[in-house]
N, C-alpha and C positions, 0 to 999 in steps of 0.2 A: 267431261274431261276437256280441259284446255287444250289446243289445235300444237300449241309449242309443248306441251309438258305427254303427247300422245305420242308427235315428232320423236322427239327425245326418247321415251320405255319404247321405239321402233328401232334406233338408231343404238340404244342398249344392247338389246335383244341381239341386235344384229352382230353388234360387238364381240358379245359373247359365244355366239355359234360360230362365230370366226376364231376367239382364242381356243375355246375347245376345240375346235378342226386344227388347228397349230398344233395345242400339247400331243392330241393324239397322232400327228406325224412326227413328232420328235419323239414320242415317245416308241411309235414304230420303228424311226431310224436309228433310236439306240440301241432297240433288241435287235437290231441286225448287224452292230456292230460290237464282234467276237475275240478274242485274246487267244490268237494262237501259240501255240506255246510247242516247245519239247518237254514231253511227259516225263515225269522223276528223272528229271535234270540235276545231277548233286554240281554244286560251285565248291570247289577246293579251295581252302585259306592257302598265301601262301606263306612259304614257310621262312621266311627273310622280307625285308623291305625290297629289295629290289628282284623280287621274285615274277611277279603277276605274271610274267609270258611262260613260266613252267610252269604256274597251277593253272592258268589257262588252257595252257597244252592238255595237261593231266586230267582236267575236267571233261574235254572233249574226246580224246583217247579213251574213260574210265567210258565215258558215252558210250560210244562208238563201236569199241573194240572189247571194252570189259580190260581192259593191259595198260599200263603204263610204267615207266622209267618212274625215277625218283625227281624230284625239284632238284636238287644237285648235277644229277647226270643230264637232264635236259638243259641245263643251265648252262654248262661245261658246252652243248654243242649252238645252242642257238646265241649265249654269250647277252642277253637286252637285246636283242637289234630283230625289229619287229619283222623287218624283210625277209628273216629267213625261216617265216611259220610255212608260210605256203609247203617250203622243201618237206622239214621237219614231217608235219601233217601228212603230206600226200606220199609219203614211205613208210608210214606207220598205219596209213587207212585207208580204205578204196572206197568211203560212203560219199564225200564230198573232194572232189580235187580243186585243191584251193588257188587264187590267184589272188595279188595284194593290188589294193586301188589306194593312192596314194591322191589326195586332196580331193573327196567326194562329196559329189553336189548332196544337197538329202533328199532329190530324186534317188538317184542311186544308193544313197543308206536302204533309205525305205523299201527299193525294188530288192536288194541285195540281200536285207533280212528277210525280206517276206519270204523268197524264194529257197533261202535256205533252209529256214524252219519248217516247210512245207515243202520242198521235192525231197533233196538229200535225208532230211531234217538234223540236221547239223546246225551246229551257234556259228554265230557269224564274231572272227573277231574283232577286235574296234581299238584302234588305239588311239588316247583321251587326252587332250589337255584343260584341267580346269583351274582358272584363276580365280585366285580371293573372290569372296562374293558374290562367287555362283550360287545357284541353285544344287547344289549336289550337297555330299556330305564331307568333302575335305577339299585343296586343291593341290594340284599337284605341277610339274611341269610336264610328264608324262606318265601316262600309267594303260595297262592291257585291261580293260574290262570285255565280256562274252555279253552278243545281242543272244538271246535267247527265248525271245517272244517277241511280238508286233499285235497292234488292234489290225482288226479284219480294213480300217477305214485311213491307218497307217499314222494316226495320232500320236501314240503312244510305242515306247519301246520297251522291254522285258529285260531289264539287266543283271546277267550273274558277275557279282563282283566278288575277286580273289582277297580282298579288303575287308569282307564281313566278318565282321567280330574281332576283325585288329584293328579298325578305328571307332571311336566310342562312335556309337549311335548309326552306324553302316551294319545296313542289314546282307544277306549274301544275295537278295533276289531283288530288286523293286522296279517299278516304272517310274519313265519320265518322258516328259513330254516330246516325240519327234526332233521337234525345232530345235530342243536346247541340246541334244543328243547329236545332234545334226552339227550345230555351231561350234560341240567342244572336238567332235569326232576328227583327228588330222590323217589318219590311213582306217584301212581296212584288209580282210583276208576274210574272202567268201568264197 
């Protein structure tokens, strides 16, 4: 065998016990990274267009507490105005006492969900704005979606939207990537 064409099935070989030792570390570091979640989590539709902060409420409550008001009568007290879930919440339940973080890093998305769904285990809630052309499935100029899951490695987030099944094609559960969760996310209440 030729000294170059020997070099070369060395410099193969070698190649490939290198990309095998690759795949099988990515493939370790994706079985290590897990989808925490809250177990039989129901997302409430809600019941009007400008509802999503009473089915949010009520999905978290149904959680929680097993109890909740109607989407009207939460509606009547919190009126849209995301600032006053913390109240609402923490006089209706003692699992998580909420505070609202208004323009969050997606450190803090990431640190705020994880921590919820795994100490309290409560939804963390999030309020959205998405414009034309996102990646989601409608846009709106504000809207209340629930984080309700996180990957163990903080990539991804677990979203129960009060939207499923009232706009075509929105399911009431799915994931999306951190970053863009992150970049539509304008408050929070964790």
């Amino acid at each position: 065998m030729k000294k170059s064409v020997l070099k070369k099935a060395v410099i193969c070989a070698s190649a490939g016990v290198m990309l095998a030792s690759f795949a099988a570390t990515t493939a370790s570091a994706a079985a290590r990274v897990k989808l925490i979640t809250l177990s039989n989590f129901r997302v409430v539709q809600q019941q009007k267009d400008n509802y999503c902060i009473p089915a949010c409420i009520q999905s978290a409550l149904l959680y929680s507490v097993n109890k909740t008001p109607t989407q009207p009568t939460i509606d009547s007290a919190v009126r849209g105005d995301f600032s006053k879930i913390p109240g609402y919440m923490n006089a209706r339940q003692s699992k998580c006492h909420y505070i609202r973080v208004v323009s969050p890093t997606l450190k803090q998305l990431k640190d705020k969900v994880q921590h919820d769904v795994t100490i309290p285990k409560m939804p963390t809630f999030l309020r959205i704005e998405v414009p034309g052309g996102s990646d989601w499935y409608y846009s709106t100029p504000g809207h209340c979606v629930l984080a309700i899951g996180i990957y163990s490695d903080g990539s991804k987030i677990r979203i129960g939207d009060p939207l499923g099944g009232r706009v075509k094609g929105c399911p009431y559960t799915y994931l999306k990537p951190s970053a863009l969760v992150g970049s539509l996310t304008t408050q929070l209440c964790w």
